[in-house]
C-alpha positions in Angstrom: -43.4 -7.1 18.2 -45.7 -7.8 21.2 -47.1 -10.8 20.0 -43.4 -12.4 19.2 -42.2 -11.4 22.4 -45.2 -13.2 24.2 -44.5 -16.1 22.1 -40.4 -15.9 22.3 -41.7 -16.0 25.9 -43.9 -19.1 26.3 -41.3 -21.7 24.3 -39.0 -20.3 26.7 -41.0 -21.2 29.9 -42.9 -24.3 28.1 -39.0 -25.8 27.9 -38.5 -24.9 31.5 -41.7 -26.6 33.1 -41.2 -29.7 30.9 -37.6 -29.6 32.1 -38.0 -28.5 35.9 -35.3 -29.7 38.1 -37.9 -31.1 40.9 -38.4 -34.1 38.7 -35.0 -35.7 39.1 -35.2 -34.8 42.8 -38.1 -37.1 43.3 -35.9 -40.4 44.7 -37.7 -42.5 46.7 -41.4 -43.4 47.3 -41.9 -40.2 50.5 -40.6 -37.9 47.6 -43.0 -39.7 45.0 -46.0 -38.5 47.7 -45.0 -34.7 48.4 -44.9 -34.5 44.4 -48.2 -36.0 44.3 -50.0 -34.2 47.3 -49.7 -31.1 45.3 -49.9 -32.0 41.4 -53.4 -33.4 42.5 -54.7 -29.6 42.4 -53.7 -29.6 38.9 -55.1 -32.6 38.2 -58.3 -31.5 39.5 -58.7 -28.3 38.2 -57.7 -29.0 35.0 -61.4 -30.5 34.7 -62.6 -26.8 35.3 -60.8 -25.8 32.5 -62.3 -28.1 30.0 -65.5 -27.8 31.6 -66.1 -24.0 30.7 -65.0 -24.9 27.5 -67.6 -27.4 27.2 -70.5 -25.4 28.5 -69.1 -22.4 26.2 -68.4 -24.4 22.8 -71.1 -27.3 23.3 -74.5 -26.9 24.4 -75.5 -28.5 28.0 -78.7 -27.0 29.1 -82.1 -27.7 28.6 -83.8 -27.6 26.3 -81.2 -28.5 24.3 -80.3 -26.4 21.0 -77.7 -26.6 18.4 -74.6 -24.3 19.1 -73.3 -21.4 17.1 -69.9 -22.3 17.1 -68.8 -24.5 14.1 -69.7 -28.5 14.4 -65.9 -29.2 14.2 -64.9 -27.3 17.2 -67.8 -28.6 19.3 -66.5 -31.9 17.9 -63.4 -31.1 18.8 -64.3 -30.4 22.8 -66.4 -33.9 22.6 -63.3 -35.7 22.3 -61.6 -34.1 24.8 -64.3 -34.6 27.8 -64.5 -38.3 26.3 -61.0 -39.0 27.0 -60.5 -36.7 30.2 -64.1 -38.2 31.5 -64.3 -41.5 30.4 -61.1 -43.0 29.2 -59.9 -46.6 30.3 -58.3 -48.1 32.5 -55.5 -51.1 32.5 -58.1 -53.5 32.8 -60.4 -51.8 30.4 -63.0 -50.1 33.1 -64.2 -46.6 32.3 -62.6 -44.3 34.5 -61.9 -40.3 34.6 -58.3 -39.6 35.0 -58.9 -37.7 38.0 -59.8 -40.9 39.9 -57.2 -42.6 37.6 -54.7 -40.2 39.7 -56.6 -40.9 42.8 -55.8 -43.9 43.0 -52.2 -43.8 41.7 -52.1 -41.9 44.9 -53.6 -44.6 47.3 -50.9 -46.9 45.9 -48.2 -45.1 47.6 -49.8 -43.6 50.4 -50.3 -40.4 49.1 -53.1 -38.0 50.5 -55.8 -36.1 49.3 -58.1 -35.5 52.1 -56.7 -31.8 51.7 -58.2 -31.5 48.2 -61.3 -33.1 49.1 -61.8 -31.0 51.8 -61.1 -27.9 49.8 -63.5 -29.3 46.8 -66.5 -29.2 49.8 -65.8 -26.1 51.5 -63.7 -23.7 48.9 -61.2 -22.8 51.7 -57.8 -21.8 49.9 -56.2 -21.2 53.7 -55.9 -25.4 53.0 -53.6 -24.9 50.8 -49.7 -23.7 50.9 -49.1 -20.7 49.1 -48.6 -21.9 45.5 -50.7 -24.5 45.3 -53.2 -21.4 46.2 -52.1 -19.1 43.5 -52.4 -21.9 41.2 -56.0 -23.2 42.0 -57.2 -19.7 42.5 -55.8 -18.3 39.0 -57.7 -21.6 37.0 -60.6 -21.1 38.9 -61.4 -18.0 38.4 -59.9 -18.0 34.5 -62.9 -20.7 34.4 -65.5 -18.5 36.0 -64.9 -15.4 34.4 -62.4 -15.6 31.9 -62.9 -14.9 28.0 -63.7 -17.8 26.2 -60.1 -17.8 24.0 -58.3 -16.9 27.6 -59.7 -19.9 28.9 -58.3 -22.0 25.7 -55.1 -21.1 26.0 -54.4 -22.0 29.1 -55.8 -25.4 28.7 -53.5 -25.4 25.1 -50.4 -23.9 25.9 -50.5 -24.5 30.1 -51.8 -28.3 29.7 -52.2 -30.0 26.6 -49.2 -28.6 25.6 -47.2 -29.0 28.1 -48.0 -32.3 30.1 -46.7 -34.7 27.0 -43.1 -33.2 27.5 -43.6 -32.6 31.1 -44.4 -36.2 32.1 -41.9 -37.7 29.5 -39.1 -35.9 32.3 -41.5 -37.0 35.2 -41.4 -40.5 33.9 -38.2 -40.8 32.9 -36.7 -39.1 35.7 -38.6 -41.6 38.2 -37.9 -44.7 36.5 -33.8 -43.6 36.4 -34.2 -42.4 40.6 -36.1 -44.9 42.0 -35.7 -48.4 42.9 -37.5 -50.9 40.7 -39.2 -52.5 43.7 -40.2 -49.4 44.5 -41.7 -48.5 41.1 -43.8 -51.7 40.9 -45.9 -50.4 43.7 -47.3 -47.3 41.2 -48.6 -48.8 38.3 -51.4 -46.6 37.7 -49.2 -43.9 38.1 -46.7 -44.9 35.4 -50.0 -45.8 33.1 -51.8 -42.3 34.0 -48.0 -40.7 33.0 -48.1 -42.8 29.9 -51.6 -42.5 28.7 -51.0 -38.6 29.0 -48.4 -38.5 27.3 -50.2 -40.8 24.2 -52.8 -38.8 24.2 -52.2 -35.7 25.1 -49.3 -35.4 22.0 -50.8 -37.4 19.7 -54.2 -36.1 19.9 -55.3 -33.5 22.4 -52.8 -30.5 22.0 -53.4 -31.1 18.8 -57.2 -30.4 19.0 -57.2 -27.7 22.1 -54.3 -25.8 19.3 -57.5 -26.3 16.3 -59.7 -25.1 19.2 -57.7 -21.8 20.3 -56.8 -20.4 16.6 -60.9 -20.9 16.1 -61.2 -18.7 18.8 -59.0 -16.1 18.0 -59.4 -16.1 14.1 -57.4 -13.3 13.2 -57.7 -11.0 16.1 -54.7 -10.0 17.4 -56.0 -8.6 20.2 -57.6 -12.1 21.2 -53.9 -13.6 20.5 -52.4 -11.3 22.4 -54.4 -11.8 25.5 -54.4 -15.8 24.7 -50.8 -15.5 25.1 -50.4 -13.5 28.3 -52.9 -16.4 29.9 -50.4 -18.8 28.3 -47.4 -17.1 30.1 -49.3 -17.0 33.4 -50.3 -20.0 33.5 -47.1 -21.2 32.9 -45.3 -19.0 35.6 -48.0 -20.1 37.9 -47.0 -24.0 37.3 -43.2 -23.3 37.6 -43.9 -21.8 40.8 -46.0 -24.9 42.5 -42.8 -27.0 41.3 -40.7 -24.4 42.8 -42.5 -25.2 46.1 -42.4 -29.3 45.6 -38.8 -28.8 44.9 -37.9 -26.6 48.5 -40.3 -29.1 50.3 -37.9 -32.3 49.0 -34.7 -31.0 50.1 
């Protein structure tokens, strides 16, 4: 009964991230940057995520040796750090998607000197309260989390989530804002739309293979997959929660 409450429980609170009302709140460019000035800390630590899974699932140390988890799940990760690490750009270029999001933000003015700063000198006083609880929860989820913990907060808090959420980001800006205004954030609207490409067509479908691999049949794993679900979740509703006060 648990189990089905947990997961009654995440459909509820996936449908209220990817429906948030801060995203038709966001009306002109200023908006556009207090949005952006936080979702950069997802953006970021998102890589930590996929990172531990990498060094978990794959093999990256030296000397190098085959890893005991099955060749389709490391396969599986591979893909995922190709497209998050290397993926392209309008004009073709490799680029990460964290610059990718960089530099949507330099097209509007946005600043990140505050994440940057954090990055160098792991100081969460920089940060506002939520964007704090956020960063810290990933972090540490990354450090010390279990393995399938760690999986389903990429699946059900990112891979998951981010198509439906950026649909209603997307959407909601190009119904708010002016269309002079939106031809100064092209790489934003191509970093919303690539997510959403390949984050429903192909990665939530592959961090889902990834998470039932890890849990198998263990209810105990699915249980505590779930609850990192849920509060990963909770934790992203509250940073939107704080976007949301800061744009009225």
């Amino acid at each position: 009964m648990e189990s089905l409450l947990n997961h009654s429980e995440l459909e509820v609170l996936h449908k209220n991230v990817s429906n948030h009302s801060m995203y038709n709140k966001i009306l002109t460019i200023s908006d556009l940057k207090i949005m952006m000035e936080t979702h950069v800390f997802a953006v970021w630590d998102f890589m930590s995520l996929l990172k531990r899974l990498q060094r978990e699932i794959t093999c990256v140390e030296l000397p190098w040796k085959p890893s005991s988890y099955p060749k389709k799940l490391v396969r599986l990760i591979n893909e995922i750090v190709l497209g998050e690490e290397s993926d392209l750009d309008q004009n073709g270029e490799a680029i990460d998607h964290f610059t990718l999001y960089l530099n949507s933000m330099d097209e509007v003015g946005a600043k990140y000197s505050k994440l940057l700063n954090f990055i160098e000198t792991k100081d969460f006083s920089l940060m506002t309260p939520a964007q704090n609880n956020f960063v810290e929860f990933n972090l540490n989820l990354a450090t010390h989390g279990a393995i399938h913990e760690v999986a389903a907060a990429f699946f059900y808090g990112r891979e998951k989530l981010i198509p439906d959420m950026f649909t209603s980001i997307l959407n909601d800006l190009e119904k708010n804002i002016h269309q002079d205004d939106q031809s100064r954030f092209p790489n934003l609207k191509y970093y919303l739309i690539r997510h959403i490409e390949i984050d429903g067509g192909e990665h939530s479908h592959q961090a889902h293979d990834c998470l039932s691999a890890l849990c198998g049949t263990d209810q105990k794993k699915w249980d505590e997959a779930r609850l990192s679900g849920i509060n990963s979740l909770k934790l992203r509703s509250a940073l939107w929660d704080e976007v949301e006060k800061n744009l009225n």
